[in-house]
C-alpha positions in Angstrom: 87.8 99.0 73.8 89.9 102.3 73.9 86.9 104.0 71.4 83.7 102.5 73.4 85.7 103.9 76.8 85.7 107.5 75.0 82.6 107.4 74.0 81.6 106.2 77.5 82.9 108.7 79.2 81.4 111.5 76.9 78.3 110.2 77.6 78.4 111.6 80.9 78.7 115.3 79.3 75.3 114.5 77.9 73.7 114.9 81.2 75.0 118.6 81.1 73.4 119.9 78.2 72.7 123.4 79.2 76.4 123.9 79.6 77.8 122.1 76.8 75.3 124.0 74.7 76.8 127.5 76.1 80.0 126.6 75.6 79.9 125.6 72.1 78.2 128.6 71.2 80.4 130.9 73.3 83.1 129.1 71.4 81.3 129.8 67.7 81.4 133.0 69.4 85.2 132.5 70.1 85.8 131.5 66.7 84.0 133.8 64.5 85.3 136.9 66.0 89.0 135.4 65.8 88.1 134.6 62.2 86.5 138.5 61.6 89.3 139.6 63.4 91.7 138.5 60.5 90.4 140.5 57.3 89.5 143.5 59.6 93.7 144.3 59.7 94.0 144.6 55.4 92.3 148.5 56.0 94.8 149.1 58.7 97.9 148.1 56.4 96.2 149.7 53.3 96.3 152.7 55.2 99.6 152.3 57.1 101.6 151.7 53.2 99.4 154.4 51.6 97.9 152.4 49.7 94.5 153.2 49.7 92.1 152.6 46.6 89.3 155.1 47.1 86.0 153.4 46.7 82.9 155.9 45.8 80.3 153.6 44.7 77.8 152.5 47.3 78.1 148.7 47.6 75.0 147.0 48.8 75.5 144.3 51.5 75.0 141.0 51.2 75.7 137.4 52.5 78.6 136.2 50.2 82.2 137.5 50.5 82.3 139.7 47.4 79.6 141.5 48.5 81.1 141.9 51.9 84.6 143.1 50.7 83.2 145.7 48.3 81.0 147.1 51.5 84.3 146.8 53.7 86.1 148.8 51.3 83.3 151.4 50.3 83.0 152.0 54.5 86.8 152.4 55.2 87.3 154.8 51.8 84.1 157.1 53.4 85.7 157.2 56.5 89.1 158.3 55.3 87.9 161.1 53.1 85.5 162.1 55.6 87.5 161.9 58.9 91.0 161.7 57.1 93.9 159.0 57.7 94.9 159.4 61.1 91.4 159.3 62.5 90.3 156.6 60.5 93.2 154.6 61.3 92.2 155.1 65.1 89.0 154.2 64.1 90.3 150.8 62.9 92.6 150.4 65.9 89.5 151.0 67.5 87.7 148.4 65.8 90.2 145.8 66.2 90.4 146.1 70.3 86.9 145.5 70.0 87.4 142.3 68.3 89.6 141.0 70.4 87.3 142.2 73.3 84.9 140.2 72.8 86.9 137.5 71.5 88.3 137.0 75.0 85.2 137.5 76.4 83.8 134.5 74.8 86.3 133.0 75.5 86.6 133.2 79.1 82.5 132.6 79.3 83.3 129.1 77.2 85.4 128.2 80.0 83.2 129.7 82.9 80.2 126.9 81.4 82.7 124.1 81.1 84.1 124.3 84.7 81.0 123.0 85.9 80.4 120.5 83.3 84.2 118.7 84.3 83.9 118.6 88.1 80.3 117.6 87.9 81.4 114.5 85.8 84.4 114.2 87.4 82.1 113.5 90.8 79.8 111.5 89.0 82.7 109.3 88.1 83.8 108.9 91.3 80.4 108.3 92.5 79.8 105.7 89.9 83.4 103.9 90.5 82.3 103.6 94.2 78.7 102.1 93.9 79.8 100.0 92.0 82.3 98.9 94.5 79.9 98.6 97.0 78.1 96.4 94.9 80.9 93.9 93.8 81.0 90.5 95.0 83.6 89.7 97.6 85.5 87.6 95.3 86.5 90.0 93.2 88.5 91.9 96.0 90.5 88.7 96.7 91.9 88.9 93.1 92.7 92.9 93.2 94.9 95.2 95.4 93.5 97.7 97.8 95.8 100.4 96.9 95.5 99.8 93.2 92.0 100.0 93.6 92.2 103.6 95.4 94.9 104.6 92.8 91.9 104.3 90.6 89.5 106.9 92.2 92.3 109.3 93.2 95.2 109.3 90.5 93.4 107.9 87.3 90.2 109.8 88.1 92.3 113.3 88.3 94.5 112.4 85.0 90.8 111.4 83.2 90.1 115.1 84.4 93.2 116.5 83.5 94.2 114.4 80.0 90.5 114.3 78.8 88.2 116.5 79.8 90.3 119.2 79.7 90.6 119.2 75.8 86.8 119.6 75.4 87.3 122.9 74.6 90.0 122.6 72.0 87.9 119.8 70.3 84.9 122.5 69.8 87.0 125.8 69.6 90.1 124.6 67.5 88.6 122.9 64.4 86.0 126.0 63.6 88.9 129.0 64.2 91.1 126.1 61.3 88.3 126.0 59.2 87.4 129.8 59.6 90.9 130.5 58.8 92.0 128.0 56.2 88.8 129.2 54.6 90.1 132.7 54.3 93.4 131.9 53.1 91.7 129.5 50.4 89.8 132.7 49.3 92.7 134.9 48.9 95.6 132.7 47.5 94.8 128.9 47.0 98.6 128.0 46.1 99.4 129.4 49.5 97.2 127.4 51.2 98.4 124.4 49.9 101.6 124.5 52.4 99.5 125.0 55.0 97.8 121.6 54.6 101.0 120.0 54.4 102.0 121.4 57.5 99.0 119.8 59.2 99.2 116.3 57.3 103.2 116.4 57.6 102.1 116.9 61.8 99.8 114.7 61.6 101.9 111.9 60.5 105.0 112.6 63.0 102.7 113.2 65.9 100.8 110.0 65.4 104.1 108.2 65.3 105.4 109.4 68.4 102.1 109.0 70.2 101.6 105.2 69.1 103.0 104.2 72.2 102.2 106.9 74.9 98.5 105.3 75.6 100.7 101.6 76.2 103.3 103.2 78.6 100.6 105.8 80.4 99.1 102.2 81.1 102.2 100.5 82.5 102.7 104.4 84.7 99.2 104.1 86.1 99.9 100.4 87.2 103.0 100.8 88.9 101.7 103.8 90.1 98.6 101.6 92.0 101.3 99.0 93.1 102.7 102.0 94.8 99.8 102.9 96.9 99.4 99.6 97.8 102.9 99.2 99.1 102.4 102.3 101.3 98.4 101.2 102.4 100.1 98.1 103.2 103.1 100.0 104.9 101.2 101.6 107.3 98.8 99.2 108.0 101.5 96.9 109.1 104.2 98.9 110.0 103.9 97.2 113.8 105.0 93.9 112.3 107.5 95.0 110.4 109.5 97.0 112.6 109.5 94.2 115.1 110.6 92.2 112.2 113.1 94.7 111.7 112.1 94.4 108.0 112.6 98.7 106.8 115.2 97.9 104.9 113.7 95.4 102.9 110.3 97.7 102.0 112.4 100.3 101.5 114.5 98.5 98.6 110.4 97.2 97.2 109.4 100.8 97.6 113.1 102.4 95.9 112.7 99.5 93.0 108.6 100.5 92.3 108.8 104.4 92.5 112.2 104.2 90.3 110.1 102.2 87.7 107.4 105.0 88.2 109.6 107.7 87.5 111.6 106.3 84.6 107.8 105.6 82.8 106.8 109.1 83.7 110.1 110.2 81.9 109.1 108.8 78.9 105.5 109.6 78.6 106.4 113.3 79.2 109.3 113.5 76.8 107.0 112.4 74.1 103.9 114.6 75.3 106.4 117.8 75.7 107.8 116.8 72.0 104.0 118.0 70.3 104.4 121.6 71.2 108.1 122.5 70.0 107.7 119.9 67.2 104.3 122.1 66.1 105.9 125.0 66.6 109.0 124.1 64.6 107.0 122.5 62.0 104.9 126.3 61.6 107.6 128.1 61.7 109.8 125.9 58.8 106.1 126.4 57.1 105.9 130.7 57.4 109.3 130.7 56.4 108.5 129.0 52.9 105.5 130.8 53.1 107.4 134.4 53.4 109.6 133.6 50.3 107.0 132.1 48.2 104.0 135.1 49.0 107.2 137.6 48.4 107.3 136.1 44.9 103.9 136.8 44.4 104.0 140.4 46.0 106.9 141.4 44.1 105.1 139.8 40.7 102.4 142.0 42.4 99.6 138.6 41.8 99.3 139.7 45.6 98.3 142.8 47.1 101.4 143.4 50.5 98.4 144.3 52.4 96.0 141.3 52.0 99.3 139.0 52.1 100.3 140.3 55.6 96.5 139.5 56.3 97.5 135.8 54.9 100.1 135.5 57.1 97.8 136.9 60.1 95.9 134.2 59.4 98.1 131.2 59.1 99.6 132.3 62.5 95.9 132.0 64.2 95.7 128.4 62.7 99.3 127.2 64.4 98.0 127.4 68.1 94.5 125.8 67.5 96.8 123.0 65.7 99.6 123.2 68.7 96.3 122.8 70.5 94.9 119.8 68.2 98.7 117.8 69.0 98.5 118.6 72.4 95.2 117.5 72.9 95.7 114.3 71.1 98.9 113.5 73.2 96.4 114.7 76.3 93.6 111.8 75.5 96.1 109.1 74.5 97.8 109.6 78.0 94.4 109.8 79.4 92.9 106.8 78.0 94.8 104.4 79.9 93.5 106.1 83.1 90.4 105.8 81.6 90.2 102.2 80.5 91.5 100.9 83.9 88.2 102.8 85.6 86.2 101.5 83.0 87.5 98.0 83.7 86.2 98.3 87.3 82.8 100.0 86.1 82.3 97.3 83.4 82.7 94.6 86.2 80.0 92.5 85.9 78.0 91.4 89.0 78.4 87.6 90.0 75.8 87.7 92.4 72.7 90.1 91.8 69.1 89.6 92.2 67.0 87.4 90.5 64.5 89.2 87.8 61.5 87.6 90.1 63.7 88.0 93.1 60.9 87.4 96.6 60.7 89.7 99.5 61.5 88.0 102.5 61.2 89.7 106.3 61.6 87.2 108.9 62.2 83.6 109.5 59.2 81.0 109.9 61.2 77.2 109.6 65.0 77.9 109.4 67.9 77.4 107.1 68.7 74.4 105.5 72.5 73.9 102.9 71.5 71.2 100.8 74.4 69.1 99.2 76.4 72.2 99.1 79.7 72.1 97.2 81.8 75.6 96.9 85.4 76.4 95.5 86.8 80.1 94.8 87.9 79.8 91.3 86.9 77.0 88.8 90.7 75.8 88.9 90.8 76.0 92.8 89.8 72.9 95.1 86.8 72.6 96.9 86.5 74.4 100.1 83.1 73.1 101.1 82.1 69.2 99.8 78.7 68.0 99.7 77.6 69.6 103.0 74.0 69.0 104.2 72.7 70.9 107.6 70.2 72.5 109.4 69.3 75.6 111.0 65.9 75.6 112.6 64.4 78.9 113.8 65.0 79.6 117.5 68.0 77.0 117.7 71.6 77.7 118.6 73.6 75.8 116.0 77.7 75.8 116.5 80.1 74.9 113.7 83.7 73.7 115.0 86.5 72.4 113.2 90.2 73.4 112.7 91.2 76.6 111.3 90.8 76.1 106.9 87.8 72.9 107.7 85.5 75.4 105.6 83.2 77.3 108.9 83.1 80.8 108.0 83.0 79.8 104.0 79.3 78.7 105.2 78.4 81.7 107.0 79.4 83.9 103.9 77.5 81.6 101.6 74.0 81.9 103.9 74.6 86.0 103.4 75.4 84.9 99.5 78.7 87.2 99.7 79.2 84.1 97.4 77.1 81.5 95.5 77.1 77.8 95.8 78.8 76.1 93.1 76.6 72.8 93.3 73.8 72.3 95.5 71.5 75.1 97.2 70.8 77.1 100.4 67.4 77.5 101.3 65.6 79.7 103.3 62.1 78.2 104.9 62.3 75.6 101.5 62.9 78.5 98.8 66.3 79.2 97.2 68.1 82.2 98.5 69.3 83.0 95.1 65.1 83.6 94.7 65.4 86.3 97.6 66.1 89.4 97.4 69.4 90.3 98.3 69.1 93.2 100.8 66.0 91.5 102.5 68.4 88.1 103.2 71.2 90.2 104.3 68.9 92.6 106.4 67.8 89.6 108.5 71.5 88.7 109.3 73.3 90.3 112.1 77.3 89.6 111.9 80.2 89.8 114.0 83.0 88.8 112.4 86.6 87.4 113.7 88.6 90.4 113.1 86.6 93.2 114.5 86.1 96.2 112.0 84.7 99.6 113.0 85.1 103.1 111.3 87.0 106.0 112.2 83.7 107.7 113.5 82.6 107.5 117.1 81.3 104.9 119.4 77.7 105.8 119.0 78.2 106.1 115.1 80.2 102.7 115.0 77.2 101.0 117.1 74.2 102.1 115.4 75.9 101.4 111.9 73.1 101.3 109.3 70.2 101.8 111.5 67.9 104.7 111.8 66.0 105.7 114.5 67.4 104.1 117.4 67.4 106.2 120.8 70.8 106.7 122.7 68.6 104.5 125.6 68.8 101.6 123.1 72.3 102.1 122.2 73.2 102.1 125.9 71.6 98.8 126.3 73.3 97.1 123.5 76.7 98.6 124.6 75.6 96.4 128.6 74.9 93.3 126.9 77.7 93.3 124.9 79.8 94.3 128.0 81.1 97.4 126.2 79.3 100.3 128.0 81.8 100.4 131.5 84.9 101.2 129.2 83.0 103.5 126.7 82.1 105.5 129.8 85.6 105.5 131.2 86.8 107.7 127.9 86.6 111.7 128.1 83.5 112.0 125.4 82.1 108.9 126.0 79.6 107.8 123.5 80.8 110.2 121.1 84.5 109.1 121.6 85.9 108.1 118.2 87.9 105.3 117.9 90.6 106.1 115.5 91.9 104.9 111.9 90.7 101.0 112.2 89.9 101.4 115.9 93.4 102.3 116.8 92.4 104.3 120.1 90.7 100.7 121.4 92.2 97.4 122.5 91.4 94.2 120.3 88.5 93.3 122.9 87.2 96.6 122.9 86.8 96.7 119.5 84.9 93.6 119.4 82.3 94.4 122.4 82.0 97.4 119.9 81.0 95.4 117.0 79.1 93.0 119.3 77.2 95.7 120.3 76.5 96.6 117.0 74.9 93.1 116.3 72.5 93.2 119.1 71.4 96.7 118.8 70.6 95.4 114.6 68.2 92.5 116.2 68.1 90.5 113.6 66.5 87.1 112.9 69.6 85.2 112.1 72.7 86.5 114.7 76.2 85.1 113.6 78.9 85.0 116.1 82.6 84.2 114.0 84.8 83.8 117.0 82.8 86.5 118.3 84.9 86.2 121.6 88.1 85.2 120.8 89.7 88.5 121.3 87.8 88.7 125.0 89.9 87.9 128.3 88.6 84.7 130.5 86.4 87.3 132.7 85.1 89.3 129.8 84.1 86.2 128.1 82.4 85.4 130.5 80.4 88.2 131.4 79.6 88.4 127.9 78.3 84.6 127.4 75.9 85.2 130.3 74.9 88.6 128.7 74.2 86.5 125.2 72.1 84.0 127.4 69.5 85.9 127.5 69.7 87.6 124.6 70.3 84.3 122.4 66.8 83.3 123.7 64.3 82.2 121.3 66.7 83.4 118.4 68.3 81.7 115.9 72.2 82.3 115.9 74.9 80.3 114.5 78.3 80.1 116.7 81.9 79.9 115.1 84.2 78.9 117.7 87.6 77.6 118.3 86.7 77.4 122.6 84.6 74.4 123.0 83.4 75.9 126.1 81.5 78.7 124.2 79.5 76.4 122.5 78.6 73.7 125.5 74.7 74.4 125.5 74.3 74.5 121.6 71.3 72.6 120.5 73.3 71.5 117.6 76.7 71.3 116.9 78.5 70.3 114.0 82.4 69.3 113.5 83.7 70.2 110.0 86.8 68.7 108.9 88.4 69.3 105.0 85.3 70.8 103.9 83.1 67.9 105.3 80.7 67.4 107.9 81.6 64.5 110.0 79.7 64.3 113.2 76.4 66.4 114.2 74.7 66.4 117.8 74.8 68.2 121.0 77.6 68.4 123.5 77.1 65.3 125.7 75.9 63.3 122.3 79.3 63.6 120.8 81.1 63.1 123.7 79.8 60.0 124.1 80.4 59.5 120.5 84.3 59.1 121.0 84.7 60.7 118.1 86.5 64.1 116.6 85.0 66.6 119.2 85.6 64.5 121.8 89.6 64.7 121.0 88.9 68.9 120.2 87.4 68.5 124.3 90.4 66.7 125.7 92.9 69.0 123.8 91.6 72.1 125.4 91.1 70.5 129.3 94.8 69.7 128.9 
């Protein structure tokens, strides 16, 4: 899992190729000069220690490192006899600014190309993490926190950015300045060289050690770390209740116990990530110091020229940061990865309900609705919320489902918009399965207003024409009277272009549903579905509202959640739900006369 996430999320560089591409050569770039840079300082020594071999014999040029030596050293002996030893030594100084010029300038242009290419995948991260939870099914939001889910696009997202992406460079750049390097020092002294592999293999072993654990507890940080933001979502969202509860003390003991778990996990992982650098750095510096005794042996035996081993040296110090760099990194992408694996979980989520590969286009209603023997639970190991229900919902017919709170009404409504699948039977819409529809044409012909109002923190006009295009303020307005929303909407400062606050805050409960009531009228769809559409109305508004509907509700097809019987009086068909179960079905003055369970539902409410 942790290598198919990595590779995963590389993939995404892909789709910046023109970037990636100047980077890595900018880095070549990077690394060649760094590499040139290194020999280029033997002339300056040689000249410094007077030690200067004068070479008279032209030496051709070519592409092997003899030749290229022989050519150095014929160059730098021209320039000293022609320009002398303190010119030629500025020459050299010279020479080596330039070098390290352009080094930087590489450099800095490697970085300038892969800005872009981390912020663009970055975004298309994000982007990707919400579609796809747009297009989850609902169920999988009963199982998962809110606030863990948002830790996962704010906090794992930014450490994915941070941990990861941010050692691209040293993944391209690093490994050619080692080889560059360790190439040189092979070239001049082999038995030197052989230290410096230890050093890397010795690093390698230590570091991979301590690291074996980071990606485990950077895992447990990031979790407690969503548990956190769902204790504060959660916090605010009910802070109401729990200061009339007079329950502070209590969150604030949850909150103390989580964010000290936090912080003691974020201890560890940075102890151990800090631990790379001072551990390379001790490691190198244990190395150049058995490096300086041994190369001294082989000065003072002169097998080594002083010159050409400072150069050595040079050289071994430019291969410590890209391998500081390499330890780093590697911490980096361990930490990273469990950031990375818990957005991956949520993007690898597969999709309960999707559409059928001969999926039908469907754009209005000709015979109705029909739930055929339909059985439904949650979970395979939870009971049945819906048992072998059979009803009808003819076109132009005012159905009303009643029952006590849990008997399984609303379950039905969100199975008819599939926000879940049957478990046995079917649902069918003029005699073909809904699972055979297209999903955004069923759901397009559905207008919903649910129990608990919900509207955005946008404005009244926004919150109204939600998901509709072209629709004239004219239109709006006309919703906002039949809904009996457009007196108060009027009575605020901007009107129509009023917002309403986090959730709705700057509305009452019964505002907030004319609001969403609105909302389903102005949509005008097919099937209208009123959950306790009312329930947050006073007596009067109610019944402004139901005469408002009357006309409205004509010749429409609308099925009626409701707890107040008399809501539901002139419904062509009612049924009464009890434990999942349909037990009685008729209109109002049928199952009165039935002496049945509406008829005690009826008698409950008159008294």
């Amino acid at each position: 899992m942790p290598v198919q996430t990595f590779w995963k999320l590389f993939a995404r560089i892909t789709h910046y190729r023109g970037l990636v591409t100047g980077n890595i050569v900018f880095n070549v770039l990077v690394a060649l000069f760094t590499v040139v840079s290194i020999p280029a300082i033997i002339p300056f020594f040689k000249i410094l220690f007077q030690q200067v071999d004068p070479v008279t014999e032209v030496a051709e040029l070519q592409l092997h490192a003899d030749s290229v030596v022989e050519w150095s050293k014929y160059q730098y002996s021209s320039l000293i006899i022609e320009k002398g030893s303190q010119t030629a030594l500025l020459y050299i100084c010279g020479i080596l600014v330039a070098l390290f010029f352009f080094k930087n300038l590489f450099r800095y242009l490697s970085l300038a190309c892969l800005v872009p290419v981390r912020n663009n995948v970055i975004k298309d991260l994000r982007q990707a993490l919400y579609e796809k939870i747009l297009s989850l099914p609902m169920g999988y939001f009963s199982n998962e926190k809110k606030g863990d889910l948002i830790a996962r696009f704010s906090t794992d997202v930014l450490e994915i950015e941070h941990s990861i992406l941010n050692v691209v460079e040293v993944m391209v750049k690093s490994p050619l300045i080692i080889i560059g390097c360790i190439s040189f020092m092979l070239y001049v002294s082999p038995s030197l060289t052989l230290f410096v592999f230890v050093l890397i293999i010795f690093t390698a072993i230590i570091i991979g050690g301590i690291s074996r654990t980071l990606k485990r507890t950077s895992r447990q940080a990031q979790n407690r770390l969503g548990e956190i933001v769902s204790t504060v979502d959660e916090t605010i969202s009910g802070l109401k209740i729990i200061k009339s509860f007079g329950a502070e003390t209590f969150f604030k003991q949850q909150f103390d116990h989580q964010n000290t778990q936090f912080k003691n996990l974020l201890n560890k992982i940075l102890w151990r990530r800090d631990l790379s650098s001072p551990l390379s750095e001790f490691l190198g510096i244990a190395t150049v110091a058995v490096l300086l005794w041994y190369g001294s042996k082989q000065v003072f035996a002169q097998d080594l020229d002083p010159s050409t081993f400072f150069a050595f040296i040079f050289a071994f110090f430019s291969v410590i940061e890209p391998a500081k760099s390499f330890a780093k990194a590697y911490y980096d992408i361990q930490k990273g990865m469990a950031a990375a694996d818990r957005v991956q979980g949520v993007l690898d989520e597969g999709l309960v309900i999707e559409d059928d590969p001969m999926a039908r286009s469907v754009d209005r209603i000709n015979e109705g609705m029909r739930l055929e023997n339909v059985s439904f639970r949650y979970e395979e190991h939870d009971n049945e919320v819906l048992k072998e229900v059979t009803m009808s919902v003819p076109v132009g017919k005012v159905i009303a489902l009643v029952g006590a709170s849990g008997s399984g009404k609303t379950t039905i409504v969100d199975l008819i918009n599939r926000f879940y699948d049957v478990s046995h039977g079917r649902i069918t819409l003029d005699g073909i399965d809904i699972r055979k529809l297209k999903l955004t044409d069923l759901r397009s012909m559905t207008s919903i207003v649910s129990q608990d109002p919900v509207v955005f923190n946008d404005t009244i006009y926004n919150n109204i024409t939600f998901g509709l295009t072209n629709i004239s303020p004219e239109q709006v307005e006309e919703a906002a009277k039949a809904a009996h929303a457009h007196d108060f909407i009027m009575d605020t400062e901007l009107q129509y272009q009023a917002t309403v606050g986090d959730s709705g805050v700057k509305l009452s409960g019964g505002q907030r549903q004319r609001i969403t009531l609105a909302r389903a009228i102005l949509k005008n769809a097919p099937l209208l579905i009123l959950d306790e559409a009312t329930s947050a109305l006073d007596s009067e508004s109610e019944k402004e509202v139901q005469l408002a509907l009357q006309s409205i509700l004509k010749d429409r097809t609308v099925i009626i959640i409701a707890h107040r019987l008399s809501t539901i009086q002139h419904a062509d068909i009612i049924y009464v739900m009890k434990s999942g179960k349909v037990i009685e079905t008729g209109n109002h003055e049928d199952l009165i006369n039935s002496n049945g369970e509406y008829k005690k539902f009826v008698e409950l409410q008159a008294f």
